[in-house]
C-alpha positions as CSV (number, residue, x, y, z in Angstrom):
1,X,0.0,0.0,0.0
2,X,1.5,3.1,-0.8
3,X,1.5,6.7,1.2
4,X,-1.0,8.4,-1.2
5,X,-3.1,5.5,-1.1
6,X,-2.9,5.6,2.9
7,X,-3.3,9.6,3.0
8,X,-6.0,9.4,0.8
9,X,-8.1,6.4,3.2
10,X,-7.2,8.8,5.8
11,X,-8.1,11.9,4.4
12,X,-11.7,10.1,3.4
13,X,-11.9,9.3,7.0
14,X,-11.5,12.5,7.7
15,X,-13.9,14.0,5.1
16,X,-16.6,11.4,6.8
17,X,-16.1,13.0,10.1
18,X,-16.3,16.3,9.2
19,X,-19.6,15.2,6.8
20,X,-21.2,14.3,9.6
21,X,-20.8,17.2,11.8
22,X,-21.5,19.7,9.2
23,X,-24.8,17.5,8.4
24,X,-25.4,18.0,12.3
25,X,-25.1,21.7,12.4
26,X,-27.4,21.9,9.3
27,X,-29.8,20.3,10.8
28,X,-30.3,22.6,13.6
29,X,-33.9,24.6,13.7
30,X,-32.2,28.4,14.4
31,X,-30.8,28.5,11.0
32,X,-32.3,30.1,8.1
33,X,-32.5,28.2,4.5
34,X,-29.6,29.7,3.1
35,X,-27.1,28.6,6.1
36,X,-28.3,25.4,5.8
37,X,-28.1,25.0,2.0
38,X,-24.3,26.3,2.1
39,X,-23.6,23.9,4.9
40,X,-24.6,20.9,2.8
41,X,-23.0,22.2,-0.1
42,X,-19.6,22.6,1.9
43,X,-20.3,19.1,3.3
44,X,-20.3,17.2,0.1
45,X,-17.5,19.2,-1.3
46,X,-15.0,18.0,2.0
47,X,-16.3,14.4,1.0
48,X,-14.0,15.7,-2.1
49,X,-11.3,17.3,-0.8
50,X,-10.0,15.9,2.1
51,X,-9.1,12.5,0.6
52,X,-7.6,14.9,-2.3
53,X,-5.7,16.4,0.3
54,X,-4.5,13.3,1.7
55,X,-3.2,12.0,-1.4
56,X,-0.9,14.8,-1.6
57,X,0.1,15.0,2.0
58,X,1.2,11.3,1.7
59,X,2.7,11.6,-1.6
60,X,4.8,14.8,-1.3
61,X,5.1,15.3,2.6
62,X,6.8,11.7,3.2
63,X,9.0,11.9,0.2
64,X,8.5,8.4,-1.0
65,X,6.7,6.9,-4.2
């Protein structure tokens, strides 16, 4: 298994997390339409790129490939 590979399962693991939360805060009744539909936009787009992210870390941040 190589380090993108790894930073990339990592970064998705991370992008879950983070899904979740933000999916939490949306659905919270004090919050007007428009908060809520940018919150679930920027949820879906870290589902994107955090495993991005981790690809890169683990590629060019360790050194090896």
């Amino acid at each position: 298994m190589s380090w993108g590979l790894i930073g990339a399962i990592v970064g998705l693991g991370v992008g879950i997390v983070d899904f979740l939360v933000l999916r939490n805060v949306a659905a919270k009744p004090d919050l007007t339409q428009q908060s809520r539909t940018i919150i679930g936009l920027v949820s879906y787009i870290s589902l994107v790129i955090f495993p991005i992210v981790g690809w890169y870390a683990g590629t060019n941040l360790i050194g090896v490939e």
